[in-house]
PyMOL CGO cylinders between C-alpha atoms (Angstrom):
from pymol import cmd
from pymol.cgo import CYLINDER

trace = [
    CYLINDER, 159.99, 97.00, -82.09, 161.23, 100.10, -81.68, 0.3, 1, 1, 1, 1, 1, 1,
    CYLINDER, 161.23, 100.10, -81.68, 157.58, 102.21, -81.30, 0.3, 1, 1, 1, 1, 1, 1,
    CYLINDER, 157.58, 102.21, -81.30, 156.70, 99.46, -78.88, 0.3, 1, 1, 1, 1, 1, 1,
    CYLINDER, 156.70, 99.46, -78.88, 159.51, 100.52, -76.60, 0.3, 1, 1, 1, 1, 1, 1,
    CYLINDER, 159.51, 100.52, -76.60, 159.09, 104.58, -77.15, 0.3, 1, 1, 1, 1, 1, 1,
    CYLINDER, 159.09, 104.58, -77.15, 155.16, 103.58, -76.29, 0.3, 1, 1, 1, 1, 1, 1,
    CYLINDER, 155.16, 103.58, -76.29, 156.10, 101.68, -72.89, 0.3, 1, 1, 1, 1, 1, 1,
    CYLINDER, 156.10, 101.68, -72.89, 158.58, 104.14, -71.85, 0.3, 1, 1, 1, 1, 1, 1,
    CYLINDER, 158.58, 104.14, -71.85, 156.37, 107.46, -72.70, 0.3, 1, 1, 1, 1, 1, 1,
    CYLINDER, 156.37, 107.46, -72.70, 153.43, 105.59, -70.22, 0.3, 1, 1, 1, 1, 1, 1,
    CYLINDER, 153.43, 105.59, -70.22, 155.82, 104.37, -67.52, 0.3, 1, 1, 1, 1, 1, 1,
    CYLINDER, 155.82, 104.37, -67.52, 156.97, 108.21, -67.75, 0.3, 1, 1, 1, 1, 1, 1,
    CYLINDER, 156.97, 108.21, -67.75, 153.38, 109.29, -67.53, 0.3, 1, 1, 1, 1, 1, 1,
    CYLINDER, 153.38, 109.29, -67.53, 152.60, 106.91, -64.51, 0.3, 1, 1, 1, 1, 1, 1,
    CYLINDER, 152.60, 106.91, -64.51, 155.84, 107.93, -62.82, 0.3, 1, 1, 1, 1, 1, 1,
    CYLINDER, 155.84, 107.93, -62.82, 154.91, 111.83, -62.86, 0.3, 1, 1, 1, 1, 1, 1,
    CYLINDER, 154.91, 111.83, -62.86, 151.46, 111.02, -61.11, 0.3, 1, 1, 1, 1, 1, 1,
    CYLINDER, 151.46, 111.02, -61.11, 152.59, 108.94, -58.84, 0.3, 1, 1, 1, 1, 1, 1,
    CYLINDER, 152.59, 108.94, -58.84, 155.25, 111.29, -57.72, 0.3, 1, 1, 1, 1, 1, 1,
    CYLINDER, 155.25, 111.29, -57.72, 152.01, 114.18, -58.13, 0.3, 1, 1, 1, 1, 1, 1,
    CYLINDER, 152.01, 114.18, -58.13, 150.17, 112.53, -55.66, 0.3, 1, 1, 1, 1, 1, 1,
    CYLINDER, 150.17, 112.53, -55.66, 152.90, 111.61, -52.77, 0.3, 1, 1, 1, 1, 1, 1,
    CYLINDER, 152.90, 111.61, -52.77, 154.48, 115.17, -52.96, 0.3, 1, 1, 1, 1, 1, 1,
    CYLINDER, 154.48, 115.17, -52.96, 150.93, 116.70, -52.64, 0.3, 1, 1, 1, 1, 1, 1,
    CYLINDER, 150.93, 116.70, -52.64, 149.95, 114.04, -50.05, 0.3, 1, 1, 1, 1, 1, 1,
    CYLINDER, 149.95, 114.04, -50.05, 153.37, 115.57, -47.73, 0.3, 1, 1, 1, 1, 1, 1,
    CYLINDER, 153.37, 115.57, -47.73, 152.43, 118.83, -48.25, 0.3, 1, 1, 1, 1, 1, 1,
    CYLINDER, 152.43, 118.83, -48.25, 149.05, 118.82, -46.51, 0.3, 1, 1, 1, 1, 1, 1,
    CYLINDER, 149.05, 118.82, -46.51, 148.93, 118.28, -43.27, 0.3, 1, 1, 1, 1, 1, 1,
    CYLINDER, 148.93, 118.28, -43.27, 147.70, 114.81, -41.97, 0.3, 1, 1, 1, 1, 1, 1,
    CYLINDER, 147.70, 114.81, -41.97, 144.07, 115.56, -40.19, 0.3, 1, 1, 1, 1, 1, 1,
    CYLINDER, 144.07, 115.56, -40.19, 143.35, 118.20, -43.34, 0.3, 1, 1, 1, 1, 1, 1,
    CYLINDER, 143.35, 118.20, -43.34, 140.17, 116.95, -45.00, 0.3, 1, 1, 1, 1, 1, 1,
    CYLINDER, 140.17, 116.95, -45.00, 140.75, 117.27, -48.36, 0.3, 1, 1, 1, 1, 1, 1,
    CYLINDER, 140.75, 117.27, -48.36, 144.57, 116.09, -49.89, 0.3, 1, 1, 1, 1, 1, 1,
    CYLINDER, 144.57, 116.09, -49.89, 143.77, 118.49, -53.11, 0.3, 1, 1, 1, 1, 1, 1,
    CYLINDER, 143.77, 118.49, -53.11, 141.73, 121.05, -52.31, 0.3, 1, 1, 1, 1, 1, 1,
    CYLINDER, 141.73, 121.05, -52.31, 141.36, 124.06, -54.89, 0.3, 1, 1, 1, 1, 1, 1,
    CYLINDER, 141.36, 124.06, -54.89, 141.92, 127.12, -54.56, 0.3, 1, 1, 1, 1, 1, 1,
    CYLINDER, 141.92, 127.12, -54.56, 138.24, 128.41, -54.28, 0.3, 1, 1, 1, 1, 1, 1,
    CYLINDER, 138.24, 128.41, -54.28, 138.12, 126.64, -51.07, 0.3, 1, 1, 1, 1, 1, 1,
    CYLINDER, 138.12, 126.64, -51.07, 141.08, 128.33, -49.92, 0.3, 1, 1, 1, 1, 1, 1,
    CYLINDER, 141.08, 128.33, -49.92, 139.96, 131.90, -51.00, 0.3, 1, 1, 1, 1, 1, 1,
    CYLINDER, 139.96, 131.90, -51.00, 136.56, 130.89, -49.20, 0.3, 1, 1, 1, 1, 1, 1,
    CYLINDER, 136.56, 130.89, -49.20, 138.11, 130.22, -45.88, 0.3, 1, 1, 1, 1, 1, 1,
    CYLINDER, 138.11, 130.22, -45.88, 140.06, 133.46, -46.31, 0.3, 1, 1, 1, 1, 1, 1,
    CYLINDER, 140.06, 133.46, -46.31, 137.39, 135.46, -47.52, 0.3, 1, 1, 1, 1, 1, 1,
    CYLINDER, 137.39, 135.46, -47.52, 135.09, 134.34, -44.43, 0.3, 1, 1, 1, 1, 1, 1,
    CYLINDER, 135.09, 134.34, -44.43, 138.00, 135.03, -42.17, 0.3, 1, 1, 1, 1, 1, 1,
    CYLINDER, 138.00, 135.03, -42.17, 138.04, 138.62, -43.48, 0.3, 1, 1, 1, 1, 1, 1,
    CYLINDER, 138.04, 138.62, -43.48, 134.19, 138.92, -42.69, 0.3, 1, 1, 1, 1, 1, 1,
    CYLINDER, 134.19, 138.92, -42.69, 133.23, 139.38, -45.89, 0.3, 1, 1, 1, 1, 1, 1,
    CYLINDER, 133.23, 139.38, -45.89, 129.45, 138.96, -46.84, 0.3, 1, 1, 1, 1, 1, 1,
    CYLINDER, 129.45, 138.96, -46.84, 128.60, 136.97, -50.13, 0.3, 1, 1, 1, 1, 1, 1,
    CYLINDER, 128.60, 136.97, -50.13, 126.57, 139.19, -52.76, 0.3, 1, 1, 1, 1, 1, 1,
    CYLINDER, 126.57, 139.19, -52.76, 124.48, 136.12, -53.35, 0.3, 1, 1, 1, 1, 1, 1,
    CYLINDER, 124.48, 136.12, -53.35, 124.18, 132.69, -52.38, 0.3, 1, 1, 1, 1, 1, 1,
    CYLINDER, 124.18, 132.69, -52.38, 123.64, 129.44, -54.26, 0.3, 1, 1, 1, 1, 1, 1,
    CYLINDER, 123.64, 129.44, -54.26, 120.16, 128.28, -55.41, 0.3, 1, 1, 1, 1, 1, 1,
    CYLINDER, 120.16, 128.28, -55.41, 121.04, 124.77, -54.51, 0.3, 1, 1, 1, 1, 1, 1,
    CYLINDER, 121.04, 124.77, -54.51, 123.70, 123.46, -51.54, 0.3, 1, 1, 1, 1, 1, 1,
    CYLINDER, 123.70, 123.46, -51.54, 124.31, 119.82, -52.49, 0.3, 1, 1, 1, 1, 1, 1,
    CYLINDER, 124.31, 119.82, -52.49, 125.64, 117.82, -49.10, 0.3, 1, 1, 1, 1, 1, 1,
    CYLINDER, 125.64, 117.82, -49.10, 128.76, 116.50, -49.77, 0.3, 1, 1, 1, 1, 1, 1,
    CYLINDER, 128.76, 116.50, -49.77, 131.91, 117.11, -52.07, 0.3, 1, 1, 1, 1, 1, 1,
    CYLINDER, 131.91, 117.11, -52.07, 131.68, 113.80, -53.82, 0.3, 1, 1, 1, 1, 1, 1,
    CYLINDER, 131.68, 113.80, -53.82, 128.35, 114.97, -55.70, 0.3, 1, 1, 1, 1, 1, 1,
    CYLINDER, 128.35, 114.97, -55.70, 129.54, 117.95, -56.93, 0.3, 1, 1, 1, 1, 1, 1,
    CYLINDER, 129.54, 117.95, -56.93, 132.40, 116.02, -58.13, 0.3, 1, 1, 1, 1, 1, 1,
    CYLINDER, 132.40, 116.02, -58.13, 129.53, 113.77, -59.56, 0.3, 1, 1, 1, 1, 1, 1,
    CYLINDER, 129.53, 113.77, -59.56, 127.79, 116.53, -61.15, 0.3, 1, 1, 1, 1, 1, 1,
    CYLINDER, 127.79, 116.53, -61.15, 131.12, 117.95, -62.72, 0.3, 1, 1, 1, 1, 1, 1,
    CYLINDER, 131.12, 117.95, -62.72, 131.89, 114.70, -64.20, 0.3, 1, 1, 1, 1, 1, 1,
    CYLINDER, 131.89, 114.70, -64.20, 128.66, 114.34, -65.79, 0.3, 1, 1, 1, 1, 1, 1,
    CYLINDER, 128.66, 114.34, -65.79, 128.44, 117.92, -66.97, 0.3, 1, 1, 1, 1, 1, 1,
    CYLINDER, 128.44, 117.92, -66.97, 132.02, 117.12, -68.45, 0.3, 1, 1, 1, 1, 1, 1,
    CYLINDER, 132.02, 117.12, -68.45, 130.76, 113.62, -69.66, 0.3, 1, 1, 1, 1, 1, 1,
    CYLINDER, 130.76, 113.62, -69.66, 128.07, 115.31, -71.58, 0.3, 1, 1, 1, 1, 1, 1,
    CYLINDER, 128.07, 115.31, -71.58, 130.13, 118.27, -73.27, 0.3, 1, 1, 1, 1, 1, 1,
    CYLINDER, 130.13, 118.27, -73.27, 132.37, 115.80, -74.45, 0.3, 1, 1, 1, 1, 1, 1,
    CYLINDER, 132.37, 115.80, -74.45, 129.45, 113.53, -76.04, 0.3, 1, 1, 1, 1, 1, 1,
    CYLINDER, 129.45, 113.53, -76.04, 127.99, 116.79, -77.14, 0.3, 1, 1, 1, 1, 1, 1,
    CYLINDER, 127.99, 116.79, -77.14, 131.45, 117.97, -79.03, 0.3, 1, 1, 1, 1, 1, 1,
    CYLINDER, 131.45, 117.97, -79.03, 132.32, 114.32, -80.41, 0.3, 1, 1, 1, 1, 1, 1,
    CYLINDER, 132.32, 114.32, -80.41, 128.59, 114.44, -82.19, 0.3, 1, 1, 1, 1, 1, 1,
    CYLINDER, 128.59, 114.44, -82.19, 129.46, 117.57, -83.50, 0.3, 1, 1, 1, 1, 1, 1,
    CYLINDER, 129.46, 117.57, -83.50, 132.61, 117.05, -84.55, 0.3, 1, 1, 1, 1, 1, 1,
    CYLINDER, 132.61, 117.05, -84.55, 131.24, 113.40, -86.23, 0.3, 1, 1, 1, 1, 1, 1,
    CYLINDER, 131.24, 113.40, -86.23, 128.07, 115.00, -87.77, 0.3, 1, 1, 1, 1, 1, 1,
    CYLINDER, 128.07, 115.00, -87.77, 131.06, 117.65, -89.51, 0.3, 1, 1, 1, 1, 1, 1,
    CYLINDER, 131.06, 117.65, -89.51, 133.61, 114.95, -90.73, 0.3, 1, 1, 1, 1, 1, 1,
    CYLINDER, 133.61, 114.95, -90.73, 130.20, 112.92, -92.01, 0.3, 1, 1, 1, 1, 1, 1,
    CYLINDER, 130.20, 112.92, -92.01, 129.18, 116.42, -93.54, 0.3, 1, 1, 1, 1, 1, 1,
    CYLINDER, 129.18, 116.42, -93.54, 132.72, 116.98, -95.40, 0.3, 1, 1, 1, 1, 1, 1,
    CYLINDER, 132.72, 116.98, -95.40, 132.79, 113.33, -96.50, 0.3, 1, 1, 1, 1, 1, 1,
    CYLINDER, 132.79, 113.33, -96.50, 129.61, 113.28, -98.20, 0.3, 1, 1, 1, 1, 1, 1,
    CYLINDER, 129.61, 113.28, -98.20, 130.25, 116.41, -100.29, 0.3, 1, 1, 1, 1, 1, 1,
    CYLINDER, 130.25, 116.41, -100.29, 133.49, 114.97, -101.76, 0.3, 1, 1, 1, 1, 1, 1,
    CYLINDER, 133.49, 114.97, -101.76, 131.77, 112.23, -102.48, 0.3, 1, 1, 1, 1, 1, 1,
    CYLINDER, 131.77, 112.23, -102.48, 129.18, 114.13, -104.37, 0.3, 1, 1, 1, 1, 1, 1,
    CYLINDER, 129.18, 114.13, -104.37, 132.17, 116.42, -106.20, 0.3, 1, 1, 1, 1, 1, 1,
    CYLINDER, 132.17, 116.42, -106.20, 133.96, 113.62, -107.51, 0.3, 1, 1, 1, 1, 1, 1,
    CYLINDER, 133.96, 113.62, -107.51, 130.88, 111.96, -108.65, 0.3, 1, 1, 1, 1, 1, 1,
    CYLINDER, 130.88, 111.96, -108.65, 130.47, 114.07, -112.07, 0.3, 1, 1, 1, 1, 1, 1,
    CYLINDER, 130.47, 114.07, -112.07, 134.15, 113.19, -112.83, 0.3, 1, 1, 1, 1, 1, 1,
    CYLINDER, 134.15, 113.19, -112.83, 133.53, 109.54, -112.32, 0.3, 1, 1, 1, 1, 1, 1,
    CYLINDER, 133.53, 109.54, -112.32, 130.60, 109.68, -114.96, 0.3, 1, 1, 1, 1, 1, 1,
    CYLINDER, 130.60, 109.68, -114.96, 132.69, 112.17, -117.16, 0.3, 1, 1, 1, 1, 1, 1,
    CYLINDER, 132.69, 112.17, -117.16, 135.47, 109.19, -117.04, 0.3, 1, 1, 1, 1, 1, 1,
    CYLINDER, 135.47, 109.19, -117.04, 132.52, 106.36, -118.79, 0.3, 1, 1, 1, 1, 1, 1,
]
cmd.load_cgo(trace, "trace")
């Protein structure tokens, strides 16, 4: 009983710090600002272009919108992590096989 309660308090914890994330960064922005959390590339961006600085180079491909970058993030990240879990499988499958081949003399030693 007791690890059910330590479980329900740690996620009401971690539900109470998000929610508390997201209304104290929703007062801090100002109400017509487009996006609530922007990053701070943006930021240096609009600074930078304030300063009249010229980019060195620009990018081979200017998607239209935020949300499919955010897309294309999320896959990229989507595929790393199926990428590192394979690895990380194929390893653990790797390690299991060769104890099972090193205990396998002293199972036939033990006959």
């Amino acid at each position: 009983m007791r690890k059910h309660t330590v479980t329900v308090g740690l996620l009401l914890a971690i539900a109470a710090v998000l929610a508390l994330s997201f209304y104290l960064g929703g007062l801090r922005q100002a109400p017509d600002a487009e996006e609530t959390f922007g990053g701070t590339d943006a930021q240096v961006t609009e600074v930078l272009d304030e300063d009249g600085v010229t980019p060195w180079f620009h990018p081979v491909v200017e998607l239209g919108s935020g949300e499919l970058e955010s897309g294309l993030f999320a896959a990229q990240a989507a595929l790393g992590g199926i990428a590192l879990g394979y690895c990380v499988g194929r390893l653990q499958g790797r390690r299991r096989s060769e104890g099972e081949t090193a205990d396998a003399p002293l199972a036939d030693a033990a006959r």
